[in-house]
C-alpha positions as CSV (number, residue, x, y, z in Angstrom):
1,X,0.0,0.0,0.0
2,X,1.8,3.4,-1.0
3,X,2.4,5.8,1.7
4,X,-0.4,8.3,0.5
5,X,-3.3,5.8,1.6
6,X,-1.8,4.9,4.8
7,X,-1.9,8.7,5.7
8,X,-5.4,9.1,4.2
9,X,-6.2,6.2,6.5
10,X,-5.0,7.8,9.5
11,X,-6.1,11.0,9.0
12,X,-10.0,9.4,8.6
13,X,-9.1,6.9,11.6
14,X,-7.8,10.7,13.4
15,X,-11.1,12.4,12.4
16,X,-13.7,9.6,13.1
17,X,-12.2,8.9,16.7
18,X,-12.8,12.9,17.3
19,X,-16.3,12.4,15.7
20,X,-17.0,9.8,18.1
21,X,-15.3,11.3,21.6
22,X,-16.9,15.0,20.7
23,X,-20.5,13.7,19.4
24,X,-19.8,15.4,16.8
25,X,-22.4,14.0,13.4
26,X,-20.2,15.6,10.6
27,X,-16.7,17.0,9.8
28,X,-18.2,20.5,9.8
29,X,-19.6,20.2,13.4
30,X,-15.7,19.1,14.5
31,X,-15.2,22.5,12.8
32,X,-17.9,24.5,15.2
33,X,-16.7,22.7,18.0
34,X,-13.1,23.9,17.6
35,X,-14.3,27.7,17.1
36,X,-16.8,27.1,20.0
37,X,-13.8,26.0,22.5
38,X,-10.7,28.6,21.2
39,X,-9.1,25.3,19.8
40,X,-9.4,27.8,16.4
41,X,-10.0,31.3,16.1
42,X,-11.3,33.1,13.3
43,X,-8.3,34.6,11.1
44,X,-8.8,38.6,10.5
45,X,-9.7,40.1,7.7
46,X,-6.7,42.1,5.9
């Protein structure tokens, strides 16, 4: 298996196991969550 799909499998492996510990039903409510708790903030406009 080339080392591209190994990493895509991590990164889904990664992603659902936040999914699952948050309760989180989609990617883009992972996103919310990490605005919601200053894990990301909002990048200003130039």
């Amino acid at each position: 298996m080339p080392r591209t799909e190994r990493a895509g499998e991590s990164v889904r492996s990664h992603i659902h196991r936040a999914m699952t510990k948050l309760n989180a039903r989609d990617r883009a409510q992972l996103v919310v969550i990490a605005y919601q708790s200053g894990l990301v903030k909002p990048h200003p406009h130039a």
